[in-house]
C-alpha positions as CSV (number, residue, x, y, z in Angstrom):
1,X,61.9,13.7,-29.3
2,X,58.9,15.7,-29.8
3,X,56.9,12.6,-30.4
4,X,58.0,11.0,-27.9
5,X,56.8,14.2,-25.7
6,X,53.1,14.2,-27.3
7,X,52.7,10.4,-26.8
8,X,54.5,10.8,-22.7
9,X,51.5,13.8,-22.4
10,X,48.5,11.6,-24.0
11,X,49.8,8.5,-21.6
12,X,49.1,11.1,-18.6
13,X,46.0,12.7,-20.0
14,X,44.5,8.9,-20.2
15,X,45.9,8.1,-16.4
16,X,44.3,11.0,-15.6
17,X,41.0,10.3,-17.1
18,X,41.0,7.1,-15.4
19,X,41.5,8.4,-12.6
20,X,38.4,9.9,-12.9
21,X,36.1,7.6,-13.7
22,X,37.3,5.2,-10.8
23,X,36.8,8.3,-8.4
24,X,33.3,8.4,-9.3
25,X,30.6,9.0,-6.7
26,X,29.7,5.5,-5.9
27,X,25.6,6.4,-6.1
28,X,26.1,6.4,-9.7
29,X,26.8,2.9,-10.2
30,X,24.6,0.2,-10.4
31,X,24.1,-3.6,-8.4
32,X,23.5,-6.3,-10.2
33,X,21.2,-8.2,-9.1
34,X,17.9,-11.1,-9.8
35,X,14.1,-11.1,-9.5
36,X,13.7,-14.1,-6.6
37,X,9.8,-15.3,-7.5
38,X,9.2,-18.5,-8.5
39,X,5.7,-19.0,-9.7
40,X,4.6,-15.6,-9.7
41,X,6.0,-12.8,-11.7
42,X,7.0,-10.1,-10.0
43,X,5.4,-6.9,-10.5
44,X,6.7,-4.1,-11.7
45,X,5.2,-0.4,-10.4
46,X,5.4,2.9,-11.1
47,X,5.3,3.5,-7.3
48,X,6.3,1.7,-3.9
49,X,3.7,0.2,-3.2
50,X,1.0,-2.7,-4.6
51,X,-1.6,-0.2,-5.2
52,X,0.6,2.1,-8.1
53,X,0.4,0.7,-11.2
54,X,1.3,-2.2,-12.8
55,X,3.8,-1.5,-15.6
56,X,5.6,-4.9,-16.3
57,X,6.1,-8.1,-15.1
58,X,9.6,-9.8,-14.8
59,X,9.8,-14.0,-14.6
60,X,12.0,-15.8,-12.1
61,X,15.8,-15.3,-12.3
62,X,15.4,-11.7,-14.5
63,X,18.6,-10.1,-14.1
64,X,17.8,-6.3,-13.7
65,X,19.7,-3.4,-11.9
66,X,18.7,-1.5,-9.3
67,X,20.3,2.1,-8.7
68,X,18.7,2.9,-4.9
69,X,16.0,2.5,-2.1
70,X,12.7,4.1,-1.4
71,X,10.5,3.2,2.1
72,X,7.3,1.9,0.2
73,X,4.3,-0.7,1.3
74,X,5.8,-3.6,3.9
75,X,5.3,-6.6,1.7
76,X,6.4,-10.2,2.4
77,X,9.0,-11.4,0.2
78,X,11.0,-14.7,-1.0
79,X,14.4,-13.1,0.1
80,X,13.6,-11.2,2.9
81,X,10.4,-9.6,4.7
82,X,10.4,-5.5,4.3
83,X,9.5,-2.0,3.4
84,X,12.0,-1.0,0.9
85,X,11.4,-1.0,-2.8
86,X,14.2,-0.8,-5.2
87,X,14.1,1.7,-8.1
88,X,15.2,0.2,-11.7
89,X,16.9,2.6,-14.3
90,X,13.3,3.6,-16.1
91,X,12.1,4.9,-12.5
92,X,10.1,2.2,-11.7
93,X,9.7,0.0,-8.9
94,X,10.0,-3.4,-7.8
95,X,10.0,-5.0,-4.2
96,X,13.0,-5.4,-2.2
97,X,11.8,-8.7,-0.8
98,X,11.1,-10.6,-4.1
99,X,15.3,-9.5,-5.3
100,X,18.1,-11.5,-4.9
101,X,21.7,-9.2,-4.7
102,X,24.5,-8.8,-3.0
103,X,25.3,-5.5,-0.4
104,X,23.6,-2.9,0.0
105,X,21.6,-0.3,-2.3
106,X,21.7,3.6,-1.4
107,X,19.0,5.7,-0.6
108,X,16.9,7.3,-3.5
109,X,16.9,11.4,-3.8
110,X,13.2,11.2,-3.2
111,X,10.0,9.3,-3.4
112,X,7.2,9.1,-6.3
113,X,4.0,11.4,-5.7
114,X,0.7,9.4,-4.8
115,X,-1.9,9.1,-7.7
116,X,-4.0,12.5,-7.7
117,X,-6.9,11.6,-5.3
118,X,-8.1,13.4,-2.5
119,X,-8.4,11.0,0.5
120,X,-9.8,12.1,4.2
121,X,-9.9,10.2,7.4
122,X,-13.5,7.7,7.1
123,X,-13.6,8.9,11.1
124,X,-12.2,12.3,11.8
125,X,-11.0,13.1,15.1
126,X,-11.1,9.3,16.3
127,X,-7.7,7.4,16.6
128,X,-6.7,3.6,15.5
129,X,-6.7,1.3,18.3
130,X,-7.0,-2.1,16.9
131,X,-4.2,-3.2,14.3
132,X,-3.9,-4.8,11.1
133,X,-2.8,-8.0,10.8
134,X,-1.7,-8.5,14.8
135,X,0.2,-11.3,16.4
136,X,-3.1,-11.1,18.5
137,X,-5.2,-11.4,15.5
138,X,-3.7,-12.1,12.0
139,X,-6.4,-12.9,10.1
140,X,-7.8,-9.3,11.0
141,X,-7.5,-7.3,7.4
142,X,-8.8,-4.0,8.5
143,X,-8.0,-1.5,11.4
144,X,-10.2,-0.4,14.3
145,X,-11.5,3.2,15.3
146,X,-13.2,3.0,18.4
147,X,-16.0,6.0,18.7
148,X,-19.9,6.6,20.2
149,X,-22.9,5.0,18.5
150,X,-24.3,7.2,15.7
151,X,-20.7,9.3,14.6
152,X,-20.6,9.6,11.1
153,X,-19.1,7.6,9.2
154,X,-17.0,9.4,6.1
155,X,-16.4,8.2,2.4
156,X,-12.6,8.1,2.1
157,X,-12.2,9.5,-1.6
158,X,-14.6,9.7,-4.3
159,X,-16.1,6.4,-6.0
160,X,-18.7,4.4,-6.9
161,X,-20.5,2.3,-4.1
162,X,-19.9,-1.4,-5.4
163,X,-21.7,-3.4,-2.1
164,X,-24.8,-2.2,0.7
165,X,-24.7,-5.3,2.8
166,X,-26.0,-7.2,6.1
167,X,-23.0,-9.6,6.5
168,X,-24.4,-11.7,9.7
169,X,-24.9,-15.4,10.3
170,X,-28.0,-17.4,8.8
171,X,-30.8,-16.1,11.4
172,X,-29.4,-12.9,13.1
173,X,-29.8,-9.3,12.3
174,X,-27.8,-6.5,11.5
175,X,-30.6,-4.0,13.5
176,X,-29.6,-4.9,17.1
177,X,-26.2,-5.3,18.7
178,X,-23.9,-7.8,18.0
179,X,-21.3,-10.0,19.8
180,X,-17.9,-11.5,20.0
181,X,-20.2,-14.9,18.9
182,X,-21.7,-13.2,16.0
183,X,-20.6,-13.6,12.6
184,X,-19.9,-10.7,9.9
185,X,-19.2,-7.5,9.4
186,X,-22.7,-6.5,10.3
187,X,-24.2,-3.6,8.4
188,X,-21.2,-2.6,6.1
189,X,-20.4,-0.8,2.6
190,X,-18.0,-0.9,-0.1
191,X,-16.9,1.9,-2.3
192,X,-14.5,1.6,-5.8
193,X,-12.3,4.0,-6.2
194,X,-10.0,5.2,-9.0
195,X,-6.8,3.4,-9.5
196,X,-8.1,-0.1,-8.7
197,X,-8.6,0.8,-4.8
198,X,-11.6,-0.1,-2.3
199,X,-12.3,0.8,1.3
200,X,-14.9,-1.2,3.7
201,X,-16.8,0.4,6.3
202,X,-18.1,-2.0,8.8
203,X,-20.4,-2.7,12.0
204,X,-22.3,0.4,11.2
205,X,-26.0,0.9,13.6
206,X,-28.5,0.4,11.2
207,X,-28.4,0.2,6.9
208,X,-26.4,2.7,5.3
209,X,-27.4,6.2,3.6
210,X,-26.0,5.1,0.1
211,X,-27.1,2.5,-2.2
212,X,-25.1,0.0,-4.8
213,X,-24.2,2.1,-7.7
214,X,-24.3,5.6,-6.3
215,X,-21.3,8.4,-6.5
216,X,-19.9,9.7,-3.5
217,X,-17.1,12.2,-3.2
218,X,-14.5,12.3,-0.4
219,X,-16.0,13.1,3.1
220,X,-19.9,12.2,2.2
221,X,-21.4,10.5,5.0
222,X,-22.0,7.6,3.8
223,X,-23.3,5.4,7.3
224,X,-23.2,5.6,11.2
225,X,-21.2,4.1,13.5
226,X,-22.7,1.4,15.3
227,X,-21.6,-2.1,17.0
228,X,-23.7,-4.9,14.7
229,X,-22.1,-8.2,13.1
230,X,-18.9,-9.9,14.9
231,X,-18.3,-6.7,17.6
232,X,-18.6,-6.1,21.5
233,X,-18.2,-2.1,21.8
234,X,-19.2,0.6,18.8
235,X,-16.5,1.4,16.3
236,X,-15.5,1.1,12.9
237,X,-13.9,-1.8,11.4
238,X,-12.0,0.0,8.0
239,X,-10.3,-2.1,5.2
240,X,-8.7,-0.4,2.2
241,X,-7.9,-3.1,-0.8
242,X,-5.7,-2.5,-3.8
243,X,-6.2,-4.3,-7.0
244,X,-9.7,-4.6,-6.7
245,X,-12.5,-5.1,-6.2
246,X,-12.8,-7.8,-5.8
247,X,-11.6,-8.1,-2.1
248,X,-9.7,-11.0,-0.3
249,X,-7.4,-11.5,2.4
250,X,-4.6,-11.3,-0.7
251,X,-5.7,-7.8,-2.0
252,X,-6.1,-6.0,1.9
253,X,-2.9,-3.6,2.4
254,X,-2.1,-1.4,5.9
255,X,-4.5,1.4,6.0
256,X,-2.2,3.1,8.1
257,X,0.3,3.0,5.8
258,X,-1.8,3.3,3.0
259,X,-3.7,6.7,4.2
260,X,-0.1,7.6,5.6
261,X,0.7,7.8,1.9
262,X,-2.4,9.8,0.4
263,X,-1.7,12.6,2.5
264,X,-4.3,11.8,4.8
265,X,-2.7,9.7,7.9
266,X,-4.9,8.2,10.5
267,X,-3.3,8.8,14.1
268,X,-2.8,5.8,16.2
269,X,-4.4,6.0,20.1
């Protein structure tokens, strides 16, 4: 009788437990679930976004097993077009897009702090009013800030200056106006930063007051706004590229987004 009472208690202690661990809060479990990139390894980050860095690379078909969602860098993807980067067990990142699963994935407790840099606005006090990457124009890899001839034109964050460049078609100038015919970016620079990162400045009046190969810090004036290469009205045309330099239309990112992120957001008109 009394073992039959112990083993009636340890069959109810055991219900009990199991009870418990079926009761559990469901952010604690994890989806299973593929890397969808055929071709090209998907990368894995330490942040979300293309300009953290690179950790690890995962072939085709990887099973891994995301635990939640962070907003991140809108990226293109295989499976789906979005924002949302899914964190893996270790704390990294991959992209949503580029991961084939089933339901839904809850929201991560917070997000990964940007890479120590001090970043400013290349144009303070001057809103975006051309987009990046438009219906209207898709091809168009930068954003527009629309000012008066001669503003100052700021470094974003501290780097090296990689290019000092009259980009123009074969016979024009980058010392008078342009046009919508012209070609280029007109007078234009390009700065390195730490992390892999470069920003363009472009369409500046006359040639730039830095030279290849010299340090700037964040805020250093670095040109003046002006209207010269492919442009009808002053402004400055501003590109911010991860993964390089080099540049290409593959390494351009949202500055919005991008300066959104680096504590140092660029208001839109």
């Amino acid at each position: 009788m009394i073992r039959g009472r112990y083993l009636a208690m340890a069959v109810s202690v055991l219900i009990g437990v199991a009870g418990l661990v079926v009761a559990a809060p469901p952010a604690t479990a994890r989806s299973t679930a593929s890397v969808d990139s055929p071709g090209v390894p998907l990368n894995v980050r330490t942040g979300p976004a293309r300009w953290y860095p690179r950790v690890a690379r995962l072939t085709d078909g990887t099973p891994i097993e995301p635990v939640c969602q962070v907003e991140g860098e809108y990226v293109e993807g295989t499976e789906r077009d979005t924002n949302l980067w899914d964190r893996l067990p270790g704390g990294t990142y991959v992209h949503d897009g580029h991961v084939r699963r089933s339901g839904s994935l809850p929201r991560c407790g917070g997000t990964p702090s940007a890479p120590h840099l001090e970043w400013t606005h290349p144009l303070p006090g001057f809103p975006v009013q051309g987009g990046f990457r438009t219906p209207q124009r898709p091809t168009h890899r930068g954003v527009d800030l629309m000012s008066f001839r001669g503003t100052p034109i700021r470094a974003a964050a501290e780097g090296t200056v990689v290019e000092v460049v009259c980009n123009i078609q074969p016979g024009g100038s980058c010392d008078v106006d342009g046009s919508p015919e012209s070609r280029g970016c007109g007078w234009y620079v390009k700065i390195a930063h730490p992390g892999h990162i470069a920003t363009l400045y472009c369409h500046m009046v006359r040639h730039p007051d830095v030279t290849a190969g010299q340090k700037v810090v964040a805020g250093q004036v670095i040109g003046y706004v002006g209207t010269s290469g492919r442009s009808s009205f002053p402004h400055l045309h501003f590109e911010v590229h991860v993964n390089a330099p080099p540049t290409s239309d593959a390494t351009a990112v949202d500055p919005l987004w991008f300066m959104a992120a680096v504590g140092a957001p660029m208001p839109r008109a």
